[in-house]
PyMOL Python script that loads the backbone (N, CA, C, O; Angstrom):
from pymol import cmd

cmd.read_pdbstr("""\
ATOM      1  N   UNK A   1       0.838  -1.178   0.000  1.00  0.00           N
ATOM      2  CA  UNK A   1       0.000   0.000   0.000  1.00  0.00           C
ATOM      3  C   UNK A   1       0.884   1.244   0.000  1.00  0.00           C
ATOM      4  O   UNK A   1       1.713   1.494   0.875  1.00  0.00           O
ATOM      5  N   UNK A   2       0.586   2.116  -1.235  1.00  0.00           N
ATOM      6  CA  UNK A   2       1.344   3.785  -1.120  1.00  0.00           C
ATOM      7  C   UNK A   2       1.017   4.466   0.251  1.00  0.00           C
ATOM      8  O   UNK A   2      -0.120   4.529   0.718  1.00  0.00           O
ATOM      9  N   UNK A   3       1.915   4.866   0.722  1.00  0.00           N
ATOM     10  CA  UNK A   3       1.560   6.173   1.812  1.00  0.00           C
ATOM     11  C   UNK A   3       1.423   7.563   0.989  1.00  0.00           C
ATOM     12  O   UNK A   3       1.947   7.838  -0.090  1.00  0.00           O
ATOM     13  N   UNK A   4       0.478   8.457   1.887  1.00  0.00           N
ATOM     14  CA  UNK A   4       0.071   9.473   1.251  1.00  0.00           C
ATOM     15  C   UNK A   4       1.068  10.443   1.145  1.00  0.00           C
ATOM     16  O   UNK A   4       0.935  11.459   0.462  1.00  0.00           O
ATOM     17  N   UNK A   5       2.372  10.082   2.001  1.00  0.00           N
ATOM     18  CA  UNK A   5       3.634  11.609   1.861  1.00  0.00           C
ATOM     19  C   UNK A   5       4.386  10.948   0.502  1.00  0.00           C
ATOM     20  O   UNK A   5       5.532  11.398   0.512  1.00  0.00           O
ATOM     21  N   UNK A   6       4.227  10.174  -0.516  1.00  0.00           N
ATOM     22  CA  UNK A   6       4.966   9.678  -1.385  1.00  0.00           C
ATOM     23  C   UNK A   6       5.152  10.677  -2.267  1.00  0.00           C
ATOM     24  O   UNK A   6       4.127  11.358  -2.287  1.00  0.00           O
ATOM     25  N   UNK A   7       6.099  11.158  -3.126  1.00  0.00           N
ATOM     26  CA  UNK A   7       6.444  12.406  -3.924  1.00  0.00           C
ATOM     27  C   UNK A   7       5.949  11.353  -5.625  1.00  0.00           C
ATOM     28  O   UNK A   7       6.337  10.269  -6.060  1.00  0.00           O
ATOM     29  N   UNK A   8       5.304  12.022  -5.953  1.00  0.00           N
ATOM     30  CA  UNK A   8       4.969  11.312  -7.507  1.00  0.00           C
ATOM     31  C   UNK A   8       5.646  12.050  -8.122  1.00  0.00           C
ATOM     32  O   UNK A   8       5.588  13.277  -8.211  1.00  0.00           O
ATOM     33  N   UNK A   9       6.609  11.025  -8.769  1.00  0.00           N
ATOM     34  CA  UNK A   9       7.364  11.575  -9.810  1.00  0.00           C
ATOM     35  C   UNK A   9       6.779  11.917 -11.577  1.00  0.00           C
ATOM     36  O   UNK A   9       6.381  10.975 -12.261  1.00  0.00           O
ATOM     37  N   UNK A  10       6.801  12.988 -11.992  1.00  0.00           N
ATOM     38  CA  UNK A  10       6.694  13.141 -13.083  1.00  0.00           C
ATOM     39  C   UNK A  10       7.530  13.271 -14.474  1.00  0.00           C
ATOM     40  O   UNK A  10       8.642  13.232 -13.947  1.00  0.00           O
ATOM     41  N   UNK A  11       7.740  13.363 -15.500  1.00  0.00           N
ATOM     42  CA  UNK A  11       8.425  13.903 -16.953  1.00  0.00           C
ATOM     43  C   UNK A  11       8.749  14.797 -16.923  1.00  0.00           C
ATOM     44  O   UNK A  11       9.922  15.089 -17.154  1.00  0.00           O
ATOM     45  N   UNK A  12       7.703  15.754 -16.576  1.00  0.00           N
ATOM     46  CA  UNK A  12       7.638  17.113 -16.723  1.00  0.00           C
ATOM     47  C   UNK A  12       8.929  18.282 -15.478  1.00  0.00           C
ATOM     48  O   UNK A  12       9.055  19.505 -15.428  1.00  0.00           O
ATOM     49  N   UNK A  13       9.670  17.108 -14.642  1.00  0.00           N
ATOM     50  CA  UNK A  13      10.532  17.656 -14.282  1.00  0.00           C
ATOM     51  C   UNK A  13      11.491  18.573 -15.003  1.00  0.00           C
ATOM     52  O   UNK A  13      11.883  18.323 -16.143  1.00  0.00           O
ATOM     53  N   UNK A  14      11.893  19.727 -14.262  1.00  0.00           N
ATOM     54  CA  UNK A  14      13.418  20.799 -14.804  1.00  0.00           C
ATOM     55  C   UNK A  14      14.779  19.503 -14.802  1.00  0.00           C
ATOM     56  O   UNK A  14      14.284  18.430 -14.461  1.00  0.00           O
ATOM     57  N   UNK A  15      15.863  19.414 -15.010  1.00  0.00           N
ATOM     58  CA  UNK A  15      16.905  19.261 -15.094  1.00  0.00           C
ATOM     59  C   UNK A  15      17.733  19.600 -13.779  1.00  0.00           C
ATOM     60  O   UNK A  15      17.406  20.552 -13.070  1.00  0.00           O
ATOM     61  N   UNK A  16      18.448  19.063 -13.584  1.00  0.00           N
ATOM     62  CA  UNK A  16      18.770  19.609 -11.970  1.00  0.00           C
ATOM     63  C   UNK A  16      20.261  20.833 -12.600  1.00  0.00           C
ATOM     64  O   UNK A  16      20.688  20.710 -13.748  1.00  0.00           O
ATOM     65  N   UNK A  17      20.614  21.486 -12.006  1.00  0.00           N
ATOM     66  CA  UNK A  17      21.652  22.886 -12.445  1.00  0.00           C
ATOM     67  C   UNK A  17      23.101  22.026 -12.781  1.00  0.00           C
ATOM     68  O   UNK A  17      23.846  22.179 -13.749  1.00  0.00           O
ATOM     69  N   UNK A  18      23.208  21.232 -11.834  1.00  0.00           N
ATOM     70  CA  UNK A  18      24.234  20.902 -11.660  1.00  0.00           C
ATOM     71  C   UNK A  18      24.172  18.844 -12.175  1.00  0.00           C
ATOM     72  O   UNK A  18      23.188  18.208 -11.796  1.00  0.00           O
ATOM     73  N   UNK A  19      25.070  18.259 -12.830  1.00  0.00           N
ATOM     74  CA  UNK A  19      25.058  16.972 -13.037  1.00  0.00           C
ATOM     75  C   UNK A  19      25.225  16.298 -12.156  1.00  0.00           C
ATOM     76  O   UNK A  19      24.437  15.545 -11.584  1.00  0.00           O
ATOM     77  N   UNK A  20      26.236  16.505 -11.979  1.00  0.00           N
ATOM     78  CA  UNK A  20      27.469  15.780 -10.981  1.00  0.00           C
ATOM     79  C   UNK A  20      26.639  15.974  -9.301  1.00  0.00           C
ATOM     80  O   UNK A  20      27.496  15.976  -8.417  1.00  0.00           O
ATOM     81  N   UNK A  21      25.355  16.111  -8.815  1.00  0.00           N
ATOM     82  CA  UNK A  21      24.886  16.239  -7.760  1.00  0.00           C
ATOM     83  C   UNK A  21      24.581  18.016  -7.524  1.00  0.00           C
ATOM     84  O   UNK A  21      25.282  18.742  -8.229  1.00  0.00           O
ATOM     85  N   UNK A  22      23.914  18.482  -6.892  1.00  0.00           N
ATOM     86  CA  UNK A  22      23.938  20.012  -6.621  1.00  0.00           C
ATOM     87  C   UNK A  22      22.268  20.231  -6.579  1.00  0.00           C
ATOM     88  O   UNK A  22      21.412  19.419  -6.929  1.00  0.00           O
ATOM     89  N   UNK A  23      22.129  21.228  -6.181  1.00  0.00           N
ATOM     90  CA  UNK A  23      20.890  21.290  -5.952  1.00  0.00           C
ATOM     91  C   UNK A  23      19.668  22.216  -6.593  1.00  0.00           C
ATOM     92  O   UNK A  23      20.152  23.147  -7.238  1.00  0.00           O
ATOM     93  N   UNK A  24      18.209  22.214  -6.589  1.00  0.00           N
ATOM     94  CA  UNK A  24      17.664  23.004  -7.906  1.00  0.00           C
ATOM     95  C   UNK A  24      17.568  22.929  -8.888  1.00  0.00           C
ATOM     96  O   UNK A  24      18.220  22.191  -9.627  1.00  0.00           O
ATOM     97  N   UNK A  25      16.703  23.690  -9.188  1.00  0.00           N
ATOM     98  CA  UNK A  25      16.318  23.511 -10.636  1.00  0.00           C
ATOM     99  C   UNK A  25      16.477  25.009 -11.823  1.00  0.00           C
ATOM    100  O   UNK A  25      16.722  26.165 -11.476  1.00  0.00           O
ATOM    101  N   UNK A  26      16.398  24.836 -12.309  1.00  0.00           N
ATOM    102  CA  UNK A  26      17.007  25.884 -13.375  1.00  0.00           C
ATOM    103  C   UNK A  26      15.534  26.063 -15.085  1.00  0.00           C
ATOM    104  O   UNK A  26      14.987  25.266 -15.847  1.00  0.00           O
ATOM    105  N   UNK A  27      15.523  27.535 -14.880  1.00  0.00           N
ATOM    106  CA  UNK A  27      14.753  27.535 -15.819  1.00  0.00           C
ATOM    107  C   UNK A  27      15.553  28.807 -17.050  1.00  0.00           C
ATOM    108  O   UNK A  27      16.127  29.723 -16.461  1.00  0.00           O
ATOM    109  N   UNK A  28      15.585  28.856 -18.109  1.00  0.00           N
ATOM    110  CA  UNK A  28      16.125  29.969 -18.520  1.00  0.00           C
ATOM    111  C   UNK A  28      14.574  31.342 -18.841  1.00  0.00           C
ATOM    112  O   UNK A  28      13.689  31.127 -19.669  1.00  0.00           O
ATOM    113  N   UNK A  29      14.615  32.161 -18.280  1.00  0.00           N
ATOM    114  CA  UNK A  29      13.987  33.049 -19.370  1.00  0.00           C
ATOM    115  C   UNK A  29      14.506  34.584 -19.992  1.00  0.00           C
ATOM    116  O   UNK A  29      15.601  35.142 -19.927  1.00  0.00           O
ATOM    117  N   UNK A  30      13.642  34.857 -20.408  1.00  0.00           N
ATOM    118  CA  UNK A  30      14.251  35.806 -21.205  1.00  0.00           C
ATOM    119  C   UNK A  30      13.663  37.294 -20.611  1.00  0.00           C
ATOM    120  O   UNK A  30      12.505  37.712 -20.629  1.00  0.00           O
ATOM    121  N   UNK A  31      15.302  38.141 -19.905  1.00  0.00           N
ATOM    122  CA  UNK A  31      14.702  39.168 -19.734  1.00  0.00           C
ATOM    123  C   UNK A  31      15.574  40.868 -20.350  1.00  0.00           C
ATOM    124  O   UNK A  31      16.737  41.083 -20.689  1.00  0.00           O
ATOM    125  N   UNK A  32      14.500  41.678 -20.272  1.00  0.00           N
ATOM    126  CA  UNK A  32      15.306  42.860 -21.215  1.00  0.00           C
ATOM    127  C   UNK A  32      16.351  43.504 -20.990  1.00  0.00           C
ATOM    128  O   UNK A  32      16.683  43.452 -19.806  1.00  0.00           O
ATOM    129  N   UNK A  33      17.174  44.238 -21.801  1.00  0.00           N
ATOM    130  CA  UNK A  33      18.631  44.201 -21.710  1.00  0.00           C
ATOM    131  C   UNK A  33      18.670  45.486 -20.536  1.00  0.00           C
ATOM    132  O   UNK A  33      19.597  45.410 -19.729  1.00  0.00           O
ATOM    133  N   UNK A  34      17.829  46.521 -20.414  1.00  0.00           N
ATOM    134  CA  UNK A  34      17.809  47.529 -19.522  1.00  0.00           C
ATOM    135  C   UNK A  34      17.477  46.929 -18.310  1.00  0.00           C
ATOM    136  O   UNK A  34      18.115  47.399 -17.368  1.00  0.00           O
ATOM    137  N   UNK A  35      16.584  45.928 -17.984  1.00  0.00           N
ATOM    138  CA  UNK A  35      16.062  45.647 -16.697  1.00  0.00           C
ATOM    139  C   UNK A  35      17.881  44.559 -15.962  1.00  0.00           C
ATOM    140  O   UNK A  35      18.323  44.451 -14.818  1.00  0.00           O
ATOM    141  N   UNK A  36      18.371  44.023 -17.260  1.00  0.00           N
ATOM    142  CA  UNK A  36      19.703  43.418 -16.741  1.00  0.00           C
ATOM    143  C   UNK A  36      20.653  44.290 -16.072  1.00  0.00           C
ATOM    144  O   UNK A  36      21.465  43.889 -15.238  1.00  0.00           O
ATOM    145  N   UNK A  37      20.560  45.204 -16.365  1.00  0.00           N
ATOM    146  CA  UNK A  37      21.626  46.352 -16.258  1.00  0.00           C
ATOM    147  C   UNK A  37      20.994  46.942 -15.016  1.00  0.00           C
ATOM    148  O   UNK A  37      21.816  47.249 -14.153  1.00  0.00           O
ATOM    149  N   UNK A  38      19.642  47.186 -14.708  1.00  0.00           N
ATOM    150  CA  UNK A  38      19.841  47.886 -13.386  1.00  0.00           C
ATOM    151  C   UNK A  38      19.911  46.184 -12.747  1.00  0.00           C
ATOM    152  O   UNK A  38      20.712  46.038 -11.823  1.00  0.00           O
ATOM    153  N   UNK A  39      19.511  45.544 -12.972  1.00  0.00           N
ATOM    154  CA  UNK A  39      20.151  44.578 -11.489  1.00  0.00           C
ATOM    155  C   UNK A  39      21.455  44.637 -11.177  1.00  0.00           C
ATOM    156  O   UNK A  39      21.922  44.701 -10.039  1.00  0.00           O
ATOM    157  N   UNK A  40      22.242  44.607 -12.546  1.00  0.00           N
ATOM    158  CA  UNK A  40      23.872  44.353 -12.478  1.00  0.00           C
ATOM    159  C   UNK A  40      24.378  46.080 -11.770  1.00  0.00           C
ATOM    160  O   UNK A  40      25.531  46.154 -11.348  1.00  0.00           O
ATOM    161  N   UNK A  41      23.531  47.288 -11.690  1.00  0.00           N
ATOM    162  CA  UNK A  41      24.267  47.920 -10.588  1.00  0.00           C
ATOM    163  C   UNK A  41      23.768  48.040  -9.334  1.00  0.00           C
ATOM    164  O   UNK A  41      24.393  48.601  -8.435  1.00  0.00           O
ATOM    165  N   UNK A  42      22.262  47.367  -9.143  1.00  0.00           N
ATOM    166  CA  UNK A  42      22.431  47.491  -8.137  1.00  0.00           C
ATOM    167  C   UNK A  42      23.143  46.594  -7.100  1.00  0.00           C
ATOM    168  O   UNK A  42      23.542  46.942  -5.988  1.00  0.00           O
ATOM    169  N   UNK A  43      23.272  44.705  -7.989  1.00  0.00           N
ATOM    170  CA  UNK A  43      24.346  43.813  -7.466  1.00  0.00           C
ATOM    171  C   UNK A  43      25.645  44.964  -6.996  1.00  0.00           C
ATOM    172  O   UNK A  43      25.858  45.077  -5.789  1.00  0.00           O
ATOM    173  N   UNK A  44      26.462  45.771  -7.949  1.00  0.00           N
ATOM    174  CA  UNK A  44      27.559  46.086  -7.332  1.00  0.00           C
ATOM    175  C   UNK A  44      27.199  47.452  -6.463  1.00  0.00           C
ATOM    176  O   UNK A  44      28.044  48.347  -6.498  1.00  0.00           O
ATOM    177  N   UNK A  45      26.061  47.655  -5.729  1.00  0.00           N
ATOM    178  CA  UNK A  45      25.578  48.555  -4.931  1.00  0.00           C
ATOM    179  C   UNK A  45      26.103  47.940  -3.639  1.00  0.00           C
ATOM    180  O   UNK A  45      26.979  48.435  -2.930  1.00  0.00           O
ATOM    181  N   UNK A  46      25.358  46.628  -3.395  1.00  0.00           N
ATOM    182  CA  UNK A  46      25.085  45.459  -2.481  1.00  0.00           C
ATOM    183  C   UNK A  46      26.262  45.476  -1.996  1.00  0.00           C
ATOM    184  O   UNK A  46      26.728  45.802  -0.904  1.00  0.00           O
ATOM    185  N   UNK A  47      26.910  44.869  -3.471  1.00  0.00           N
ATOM    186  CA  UNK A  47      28.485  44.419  -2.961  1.00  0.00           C
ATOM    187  C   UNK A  47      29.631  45.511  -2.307  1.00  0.00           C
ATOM    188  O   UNK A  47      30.558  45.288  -1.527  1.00  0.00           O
ATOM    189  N   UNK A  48      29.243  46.611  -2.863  1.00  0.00           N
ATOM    190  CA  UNK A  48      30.543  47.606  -2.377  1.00  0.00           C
ATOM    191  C   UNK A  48      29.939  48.731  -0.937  1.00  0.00           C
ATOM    192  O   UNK A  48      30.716  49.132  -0.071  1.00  0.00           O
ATOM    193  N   UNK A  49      28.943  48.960  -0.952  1.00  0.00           N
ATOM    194  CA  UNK A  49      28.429  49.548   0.305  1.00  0.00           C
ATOM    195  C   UNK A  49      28.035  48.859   1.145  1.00  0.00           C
ATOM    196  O   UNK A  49      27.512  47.757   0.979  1.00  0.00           O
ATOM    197  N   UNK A  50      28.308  49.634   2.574  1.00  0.00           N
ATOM    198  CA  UNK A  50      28.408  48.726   3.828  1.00  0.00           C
ATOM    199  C   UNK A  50      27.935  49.253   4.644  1.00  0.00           C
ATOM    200  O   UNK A  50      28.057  48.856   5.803  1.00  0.00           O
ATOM    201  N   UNK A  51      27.095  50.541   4.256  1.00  0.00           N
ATOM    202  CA  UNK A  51      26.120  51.533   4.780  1.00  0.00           C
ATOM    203  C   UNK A  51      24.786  51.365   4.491  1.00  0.00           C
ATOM    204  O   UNK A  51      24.501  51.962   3.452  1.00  0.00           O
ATOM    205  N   UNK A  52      23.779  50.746   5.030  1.00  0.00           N
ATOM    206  CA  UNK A  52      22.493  50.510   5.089  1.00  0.00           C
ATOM    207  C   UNK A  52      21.625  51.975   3.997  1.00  0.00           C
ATOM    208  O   UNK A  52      21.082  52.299   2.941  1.00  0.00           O
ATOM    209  N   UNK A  53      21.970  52.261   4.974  1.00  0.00           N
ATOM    210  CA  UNK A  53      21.034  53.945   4.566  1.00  0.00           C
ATOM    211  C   UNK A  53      21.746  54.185   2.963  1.00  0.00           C
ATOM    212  O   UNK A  53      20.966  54.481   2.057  1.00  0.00           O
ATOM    213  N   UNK A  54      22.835  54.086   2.733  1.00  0.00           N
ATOM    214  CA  UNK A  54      23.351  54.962   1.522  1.00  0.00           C
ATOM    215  C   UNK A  54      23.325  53.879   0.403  1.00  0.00           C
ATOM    216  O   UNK A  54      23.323  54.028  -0.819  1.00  0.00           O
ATOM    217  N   UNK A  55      23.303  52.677   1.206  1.00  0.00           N
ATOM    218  CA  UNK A  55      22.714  51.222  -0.087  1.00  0.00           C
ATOM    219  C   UNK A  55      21.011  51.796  -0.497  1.00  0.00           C
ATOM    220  O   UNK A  55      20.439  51.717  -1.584  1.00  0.00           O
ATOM    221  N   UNK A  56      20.678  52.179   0.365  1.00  0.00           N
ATOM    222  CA  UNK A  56      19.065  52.196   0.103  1.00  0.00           C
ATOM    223  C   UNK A  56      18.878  53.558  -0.796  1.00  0.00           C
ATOM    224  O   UNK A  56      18.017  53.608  -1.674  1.00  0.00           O
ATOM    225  N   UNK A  57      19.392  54.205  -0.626  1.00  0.00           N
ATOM    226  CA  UNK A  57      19.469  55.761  -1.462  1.00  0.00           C
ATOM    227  C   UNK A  57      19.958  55.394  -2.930  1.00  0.00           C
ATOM    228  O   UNK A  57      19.362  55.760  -3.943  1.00  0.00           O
ATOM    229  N   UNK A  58      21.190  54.578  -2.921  1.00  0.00           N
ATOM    230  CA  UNK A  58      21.697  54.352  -4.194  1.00  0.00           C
ATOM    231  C   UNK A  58      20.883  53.037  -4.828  1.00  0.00           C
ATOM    232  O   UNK A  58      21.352  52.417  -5.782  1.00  0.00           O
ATOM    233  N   UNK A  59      20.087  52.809  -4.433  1.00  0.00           N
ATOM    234  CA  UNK A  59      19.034  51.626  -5.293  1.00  0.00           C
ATOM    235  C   UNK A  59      17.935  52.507  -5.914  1.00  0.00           C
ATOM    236  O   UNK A  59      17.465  52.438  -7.050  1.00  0.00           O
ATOM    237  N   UNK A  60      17.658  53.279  -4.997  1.00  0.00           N
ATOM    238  CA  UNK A  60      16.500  54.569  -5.158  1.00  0.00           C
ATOM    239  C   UNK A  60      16.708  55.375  -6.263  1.00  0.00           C
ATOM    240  O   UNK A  60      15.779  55.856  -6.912  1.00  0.00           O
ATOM    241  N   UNK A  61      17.873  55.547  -6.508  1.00  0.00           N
ATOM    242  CA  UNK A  61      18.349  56.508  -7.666  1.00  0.00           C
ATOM    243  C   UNK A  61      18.923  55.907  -9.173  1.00  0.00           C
ATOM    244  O   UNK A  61      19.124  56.342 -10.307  1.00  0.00           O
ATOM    245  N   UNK A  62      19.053  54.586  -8.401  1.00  0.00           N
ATOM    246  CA  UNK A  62      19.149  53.671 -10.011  1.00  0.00           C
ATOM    247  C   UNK A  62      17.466  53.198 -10.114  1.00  0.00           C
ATOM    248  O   UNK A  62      17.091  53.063 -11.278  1.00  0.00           O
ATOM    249  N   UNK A  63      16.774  53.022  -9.417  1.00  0.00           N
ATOM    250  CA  UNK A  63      15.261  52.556  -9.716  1.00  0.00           C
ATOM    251  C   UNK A  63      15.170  53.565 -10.744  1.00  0.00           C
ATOM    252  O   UNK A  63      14.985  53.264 -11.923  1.00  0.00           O
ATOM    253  N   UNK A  64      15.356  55.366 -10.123  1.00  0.00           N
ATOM    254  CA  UNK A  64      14.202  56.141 -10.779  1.00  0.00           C
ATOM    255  C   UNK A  64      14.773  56.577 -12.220  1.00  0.00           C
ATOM    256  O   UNK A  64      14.297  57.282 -13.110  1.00  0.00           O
ATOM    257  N   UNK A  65      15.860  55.945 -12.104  1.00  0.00           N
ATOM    258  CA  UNK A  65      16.998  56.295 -13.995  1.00  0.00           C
ATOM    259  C   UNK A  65      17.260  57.550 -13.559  1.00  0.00           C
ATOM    260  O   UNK A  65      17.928  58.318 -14.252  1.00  0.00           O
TER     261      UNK A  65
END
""", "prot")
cmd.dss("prot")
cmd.show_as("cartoon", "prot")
cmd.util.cbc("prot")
cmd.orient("prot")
């Protein structure tokens, strides 16, 4: 008899990211070349300020272009 916590496996699974073991799943989509670009400054916002307040100002001012 199945127990009811059994995970049913389907086809329709993603690919896992990694082969060799690793974890997740991975989807590609497609997004626009301006919306890439403010993530990619505000990533190096994140990364180089270490000031709460002046991270939050400089996200604010790349949001508004």
């Amino acid at each position: 008899m199945k127990s009811s916590t059994q995970v049913k496996r389907t086809r329709n699974r993603l690919p896992t990211i990694w082969k060799n073991g690793g974890r997740g799943k991975m989807r590609t989509i497609q997004v626009p070349l301006g919306i890439k670009e403010e993530a990619y400054q505000i990533a190096l916002v994140l990364n180089h300020e270490s000031d709460t307040d002046m991270r939050l100002e400089r996200i604010r001012q790349i949001l508004k272009g």
